[in-house]
C-alpha positions, 0 to 999 in steps of 0.5 A: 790766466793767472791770479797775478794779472788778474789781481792787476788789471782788477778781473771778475769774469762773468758766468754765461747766464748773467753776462746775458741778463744784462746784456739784455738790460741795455736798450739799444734801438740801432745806436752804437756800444762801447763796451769797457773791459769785455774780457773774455767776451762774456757780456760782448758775446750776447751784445753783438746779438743786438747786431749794431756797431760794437767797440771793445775797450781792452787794457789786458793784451792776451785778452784782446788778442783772445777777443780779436780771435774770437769774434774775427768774422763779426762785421760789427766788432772791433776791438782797442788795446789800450786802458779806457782812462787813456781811450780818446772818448770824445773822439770815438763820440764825434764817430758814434754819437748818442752810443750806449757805453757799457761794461763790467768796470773792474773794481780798482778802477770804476770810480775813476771811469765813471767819474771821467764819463760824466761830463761827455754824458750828454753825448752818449744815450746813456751808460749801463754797467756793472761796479761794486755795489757800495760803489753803485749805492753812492752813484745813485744815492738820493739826499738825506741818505746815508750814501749820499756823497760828492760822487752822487753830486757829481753823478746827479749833475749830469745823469739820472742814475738808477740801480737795476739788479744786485749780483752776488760773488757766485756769479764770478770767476774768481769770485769776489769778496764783495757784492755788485751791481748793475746801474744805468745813467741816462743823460739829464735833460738839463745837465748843471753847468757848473762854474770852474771849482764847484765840484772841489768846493762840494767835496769840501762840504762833504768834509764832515758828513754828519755835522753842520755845512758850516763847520765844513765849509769854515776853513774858507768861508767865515761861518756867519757868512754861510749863515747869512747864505743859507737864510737868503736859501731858506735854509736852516743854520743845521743844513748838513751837505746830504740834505742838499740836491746839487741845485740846491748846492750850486746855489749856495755856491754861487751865492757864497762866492758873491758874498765873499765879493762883495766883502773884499 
């Protein structure tokens, strides 16, 4: 394949020896896989062991076509041609529910997919895969650490995310100029439901990392006001946004939207 494609589609291939580790990490007990990005079938080769429905979501057509070929006498396989941002998910849940999705997101793009499965999480039994490791430290970051950001509370909103294994460059073809890893999230028991604009409003706390929340939120709400907000939390006026837990967020957002209310 050449550089140019794979540069386009963001194509790592896996060695033989680590497709099968984490092929094994995934703990499937009869429930379906969706698989993202399969490739040339480095990971989907060791998954149909687990002899259970697998679905293979391609985007590049000479390796669906390779795929297609390759495993035509497996019963459990199949395989769609399209971009995963584009693939009906919901509808192949209604078909699979409680699958395992899964994959070896390409690095252009896995913000993007992980950010898009999170709200039909509770749908699926979980995701495990492999992104970027900086990409991976973000998703599972706890607060008052320095990864901590909107993605991880968007992630921790609706899963519980844990990283399990670092994965070098020699591990790839061709081999990438930056470490990666393998996370799983695992729906939360009880997801937040979030109101229309809270995760819009989380970015914009998230404006100015290091210095106070009300710095940040100033452009919308005046500063007294989130002041006011955050004593009636027992919060203190030095809150920054990584201190806080998405609980702890949605509160403040509700909370300051009723404030505003009631000052209009």
């Amino acid at each position: 394949m050449d550089r140019a494609r794979r540069r386009r589609f963001g194509q790592n291939f896996l060695d033989d020896a680590t497709a099968k580790l984490i092929a094994d990490d995934l703990p499937v007990n009869n429930q379906a896989i969706l698989e993202i990005g399969p490739g040339h079938g480095a990971m989907t080769k060791h998954l149909l062991k687990k002899n259970v429905p697998l679905t293979a979501v391609e985007i590049d057509d000479q390796c669906a076509t390779l795929l297609k070929e390759r495993f035509a006498e497996d019963k459990n396989f199949s395989i769609v041609n399209v971009d995963f941002l584009k693939f009906d998910l919901l509808q192949w849940l209604e078909e699979q529910p409680l699958s395992w999705i899964t994959g070896n997101l390409p690095y252009n793009v896995s913000t993007a997919i992980i950010a898009g499965l999170m709200p039909r999480l509770s749908k699926t039994s979980g995701f495990m895969g492999m992104v970027q490791l900086e990409v991976a430290e973000r998703l599972c970051a706890v607060p008052c650490t320095k990864a901590y950001g909107s993605l991880s509370v968007w992630v921790r909103s609706y899963g519980e995310p844990r990283l399990l294994r670092k994965i070098g460059p020699e591990h790839f073809t061709p081999k990438p100029n930056v470490d990666s890893a393998t996370i799983m999230i695992v729906p939360r028991e009880n997801p937040i439901k979030a109101p229309d604009g809270f995760f819009d409003w989380v970015q914009l706390a998230f404006s100015m990392k290091r210095k106070r929340i009300a710095n940040s939120l100033s452009t919308t709400y005046d500063k007294e006001m989130v002041f006011k907000a955050l004593s009636l939390l027992n919060l203190s006026e030095n809150t920054r946004a990584e201190e806080l837990s998405p609980e702890q967020f949605l509160d403040l957002y509700q909370l300051l939207l009723k404030l505003k209310s009631e000052t209009n």
